[in-house]
C-alpha positions in Angstrom: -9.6 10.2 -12.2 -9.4 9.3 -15.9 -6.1 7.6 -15.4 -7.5 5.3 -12.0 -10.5 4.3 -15.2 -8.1 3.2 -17.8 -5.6 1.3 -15.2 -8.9 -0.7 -13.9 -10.5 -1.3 -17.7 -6.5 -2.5 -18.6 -6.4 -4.6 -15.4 -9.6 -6.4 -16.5 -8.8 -6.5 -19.8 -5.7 -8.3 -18.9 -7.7 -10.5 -16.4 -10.0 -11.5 -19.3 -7.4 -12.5 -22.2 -5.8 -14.6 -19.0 -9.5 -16.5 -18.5 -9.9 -17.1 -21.8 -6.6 -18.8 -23.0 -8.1 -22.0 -22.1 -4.8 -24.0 -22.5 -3.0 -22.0 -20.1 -5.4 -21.7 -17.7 -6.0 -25.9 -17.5 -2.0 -25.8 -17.3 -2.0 -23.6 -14.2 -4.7 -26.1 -12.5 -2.2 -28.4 -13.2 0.5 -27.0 -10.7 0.4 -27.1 -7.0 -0.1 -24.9 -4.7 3.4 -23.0 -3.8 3.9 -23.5 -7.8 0.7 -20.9 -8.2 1.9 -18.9 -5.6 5.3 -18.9 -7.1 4.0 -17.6 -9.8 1.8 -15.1 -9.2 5.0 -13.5 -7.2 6.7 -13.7 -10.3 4.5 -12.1 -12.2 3.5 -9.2 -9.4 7.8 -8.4 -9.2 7.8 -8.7 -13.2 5.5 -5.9 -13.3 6.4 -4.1 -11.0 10.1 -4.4 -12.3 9.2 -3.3 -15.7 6.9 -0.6 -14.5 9.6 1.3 -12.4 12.5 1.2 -14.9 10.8 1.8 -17.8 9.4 4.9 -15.7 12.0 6.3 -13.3 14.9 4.7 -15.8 13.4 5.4 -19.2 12.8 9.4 -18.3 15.5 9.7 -16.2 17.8 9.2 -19.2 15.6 10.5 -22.0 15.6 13.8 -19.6 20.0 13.7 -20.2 18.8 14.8 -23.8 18.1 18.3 -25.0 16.2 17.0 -28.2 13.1 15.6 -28.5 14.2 13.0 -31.3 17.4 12.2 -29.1 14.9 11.7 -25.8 12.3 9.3 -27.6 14.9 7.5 -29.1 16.3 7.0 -26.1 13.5 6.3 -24.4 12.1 3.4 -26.5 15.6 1.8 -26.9 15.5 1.4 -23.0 11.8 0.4 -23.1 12.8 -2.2 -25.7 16.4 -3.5 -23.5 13.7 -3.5 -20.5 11.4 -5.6 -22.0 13.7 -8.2 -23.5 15.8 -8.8 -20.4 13.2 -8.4 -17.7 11.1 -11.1 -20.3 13.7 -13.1 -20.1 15.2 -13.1 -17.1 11.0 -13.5 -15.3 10.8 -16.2 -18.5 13.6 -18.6 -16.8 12.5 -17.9 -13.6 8.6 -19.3 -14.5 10.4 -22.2 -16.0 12.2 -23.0 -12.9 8.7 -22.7 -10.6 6.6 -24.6 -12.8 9.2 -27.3 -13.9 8.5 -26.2 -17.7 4.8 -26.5 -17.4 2.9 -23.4 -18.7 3.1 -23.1 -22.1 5.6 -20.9 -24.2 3.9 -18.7 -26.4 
């Protein structure tokens, strides 16, 4: 139960910061309509992307490890490579929808 409360309060927390960036919300009413839609799928599969291998992925191969160091090292040097190419990678990709558009911050 206490997990379902602190994925909602992180969700609207999220939801909030986005609202109040004023610049990049006046960009995004700048793009059209399959733009916005482009990029909310972008953002949903980033996500979702991140969320699974840094999960299944990151414990999966911290669980190779006998020692506790060895397994959070692991763990958040693969939580680090996800992050910087799935950033990347979903970076280009928002690029490419909104023809360089939003904001790079």
């Amino acid at each position: 139960m206490n997990d379902y409360v602190l994925i909602s309060l992180l969700v609207l927390l999220v939801i909030r910061n986005f609202i109040k960036d004023k610049e990049t919300w006046r960009e995004i009413k700048k793009l059209h309509t399959n733009q916005r839609i482009g990029v909310s799928i972008n953002f949903v599969f980033t996500v979702l992307a991140i969320t699974t291998l840094i999960y299944y992925g990151g414990n999966w191969m911290a669980g190779q490890f006998s020692n506790i160091f060895l397994q959070s090292l692991v763990f958040l040097i693969i939580v680090f490579l996800v992050l910087i190419s799935i950033g990347t990678l979903s970076d280009k990709m928002m690029n490419k929808i909104t023809n360089g558009m939003l904001p790079r911050k």
